[in-house]
C-alpha positions in Angstrom: 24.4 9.7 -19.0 21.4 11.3 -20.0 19.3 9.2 -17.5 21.3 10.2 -14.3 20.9 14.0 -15.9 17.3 13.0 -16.0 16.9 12.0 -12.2 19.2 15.2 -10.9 17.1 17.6 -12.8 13.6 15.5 -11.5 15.1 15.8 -7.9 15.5 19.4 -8.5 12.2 19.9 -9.8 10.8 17.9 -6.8 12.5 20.3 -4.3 11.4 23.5 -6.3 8.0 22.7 -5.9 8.5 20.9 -2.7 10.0 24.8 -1.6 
């Protein structure tokens, strides 16, 4: 699903710039 890709690569964002 392109929407749960969608949310795993927001979460990653989030916890790069979280870092």
């Amino acid at each position: 699903e392109a929407a749960r890709q969608l949310g795993i690569t927001r979460k990653t964002l989030l916890a790069k710039l979280s870092r």
